[in-house]
C-alpha positions in Angstrom: 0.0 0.0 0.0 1.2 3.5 -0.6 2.1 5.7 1.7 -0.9 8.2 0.0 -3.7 5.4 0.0 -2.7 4.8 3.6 -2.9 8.1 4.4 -6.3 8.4 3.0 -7.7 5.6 4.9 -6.4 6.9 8.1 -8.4 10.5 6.8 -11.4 9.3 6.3 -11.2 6.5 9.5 -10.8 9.7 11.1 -13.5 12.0 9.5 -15.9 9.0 10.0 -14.6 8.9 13.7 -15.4 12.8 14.1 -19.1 12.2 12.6 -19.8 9.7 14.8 -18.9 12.3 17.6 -21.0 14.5 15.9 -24.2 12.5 15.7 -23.7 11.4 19.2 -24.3 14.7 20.6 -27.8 15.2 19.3 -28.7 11.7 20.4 -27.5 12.2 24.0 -29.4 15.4 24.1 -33.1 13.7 22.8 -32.3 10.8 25.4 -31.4 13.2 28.5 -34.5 15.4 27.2 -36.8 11.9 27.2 -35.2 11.4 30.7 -35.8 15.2 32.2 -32.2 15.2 32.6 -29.2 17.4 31.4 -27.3 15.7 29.4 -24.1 16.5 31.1 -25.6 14.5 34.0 -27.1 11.2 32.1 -23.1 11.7 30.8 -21.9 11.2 34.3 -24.0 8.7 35.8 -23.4 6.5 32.9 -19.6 6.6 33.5 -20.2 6.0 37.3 -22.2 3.0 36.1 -19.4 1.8 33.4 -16.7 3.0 35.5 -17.6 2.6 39.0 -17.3 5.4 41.9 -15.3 8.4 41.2 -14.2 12.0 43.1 -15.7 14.8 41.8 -12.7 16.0 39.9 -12.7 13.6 37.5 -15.9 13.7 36.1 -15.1 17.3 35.9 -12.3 15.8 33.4 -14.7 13.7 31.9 -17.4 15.9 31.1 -15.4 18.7 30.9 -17.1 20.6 33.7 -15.6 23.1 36.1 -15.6 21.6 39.6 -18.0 24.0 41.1 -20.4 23.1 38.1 -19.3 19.5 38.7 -20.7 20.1 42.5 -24.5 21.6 40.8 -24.0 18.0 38.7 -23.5 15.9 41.3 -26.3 17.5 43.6 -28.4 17.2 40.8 -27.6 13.2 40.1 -27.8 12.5 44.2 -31.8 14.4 43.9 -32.7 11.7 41.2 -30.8 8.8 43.3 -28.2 8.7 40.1 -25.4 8.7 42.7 -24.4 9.1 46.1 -21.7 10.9 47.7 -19.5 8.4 49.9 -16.7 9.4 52.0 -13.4 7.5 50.8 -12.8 4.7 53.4 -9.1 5.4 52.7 -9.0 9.1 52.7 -11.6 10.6 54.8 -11.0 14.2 53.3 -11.8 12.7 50.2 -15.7 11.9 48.6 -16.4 9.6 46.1 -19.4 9.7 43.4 -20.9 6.0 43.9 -23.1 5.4 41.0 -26.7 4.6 41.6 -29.9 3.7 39.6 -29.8 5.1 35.5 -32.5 7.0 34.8 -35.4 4.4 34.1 -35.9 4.7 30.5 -39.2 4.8 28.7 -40.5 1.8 26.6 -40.5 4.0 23.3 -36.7 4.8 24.3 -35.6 1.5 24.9 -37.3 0.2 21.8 -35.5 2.8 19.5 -32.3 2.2 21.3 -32.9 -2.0 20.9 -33.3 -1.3 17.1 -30.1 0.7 17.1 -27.9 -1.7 19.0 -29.2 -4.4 16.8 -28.3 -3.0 13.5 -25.2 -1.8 15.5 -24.2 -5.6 15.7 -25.6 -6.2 12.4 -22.8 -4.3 11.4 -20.2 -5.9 12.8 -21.3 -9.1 11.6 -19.2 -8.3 8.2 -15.9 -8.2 10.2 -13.8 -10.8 11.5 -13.1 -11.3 15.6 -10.0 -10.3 15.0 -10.8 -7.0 12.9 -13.3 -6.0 15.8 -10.4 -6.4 18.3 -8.3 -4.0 15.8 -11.3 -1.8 15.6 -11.6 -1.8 19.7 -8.2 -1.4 19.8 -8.0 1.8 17.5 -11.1 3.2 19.2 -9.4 2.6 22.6 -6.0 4.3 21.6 -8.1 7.2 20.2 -9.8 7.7 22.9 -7.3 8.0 24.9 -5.8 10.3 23.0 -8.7 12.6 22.8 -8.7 12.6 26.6 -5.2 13.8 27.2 -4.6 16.0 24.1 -8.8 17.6 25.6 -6.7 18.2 29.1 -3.6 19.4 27.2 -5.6 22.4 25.6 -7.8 22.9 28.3 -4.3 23.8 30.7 -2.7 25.6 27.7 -6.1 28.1 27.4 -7.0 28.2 31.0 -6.7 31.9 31.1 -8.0 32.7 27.5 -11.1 30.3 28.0 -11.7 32.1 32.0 -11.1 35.5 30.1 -13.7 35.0 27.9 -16.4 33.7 31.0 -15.4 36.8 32.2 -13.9 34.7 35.6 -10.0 35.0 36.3 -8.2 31.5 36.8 -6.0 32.8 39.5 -8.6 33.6 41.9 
């Protein structure tokens, strides 16, 4: 393969990659809207469920919130029993975001989202075991990237991005 055609591939992997991202959004939105939910917060409680208990500060990392907005989220999931603030056996000082119950989803909702997860797999039914470990992979590795080059940007414009909220980061 040429070092063009590879090069093309990994373009449009990646412009495929950022539609997905882009299509995402809207469906995240409807969902948290069918749920009376923001969807910053059906975001959080589903990585407490994935991930497991967290401290507030890094699902400020993960949905990109500040901490004090991270605080309004978390008091928000703990109203609707989403999660529960625990103190950290191992650090007292320290609170952890337990997940709790995901927002009970309607019977229209989890019809649609059956019929999407099954032409999801549908999909995948064209690709080898071992091409949908490369994909995971790739996806993984991506995502990881995302994460760290997100937090790279967010330190480097930490004072243009406060500027502009009209807040000074060194306060």
């Amino acid at each position: 393969m040429t070092k063009a055609k590879r090069a093309d591939l990994i373009a449009a992997h990646l412009q495929t990659w950022k539609k997905t991202i882009q299509l995402a959004i809207p469906w995240m939105d409807a969902i948290a809207a069918a749920q009376g939910v923001h969807p910053t917060d059906l975001i959080a409680a589903s990585y407490l469920h994935d991930a497991g208990p967290a401290t507030a500060g890094r699902l400020a990392e993960i949905t990109g919130l500040t901490t004090g907005a991270m605080t309004a989220c978390i008091d928000r999931l703990e109203r609707e029993g989403f999660a529960k603030r625990e103190a950290d056996p191992n650090d007292r000082r320290k609170v952890m975001i337990k997940p709790g119950k995901l927002p009970k989803l309607s019977k229209e909702l989890l019809a649609f989202r059956a019929g999407a997860m099954s032409k999801a797999e549908d999909a995948f039914s064209r690709f080898t075991d071992a091409e949908i470990g490369r994909m995971t992979d790739c996806m993984q590795t991506l995502a990881a990237i995302f994460e760290e080059e997100g937090h790279e940007f967010k330190k480097s414009h930490r004072r243009s991005m406060a500027l502009k909220k009209g807040t000074n980061p060194d306060d």
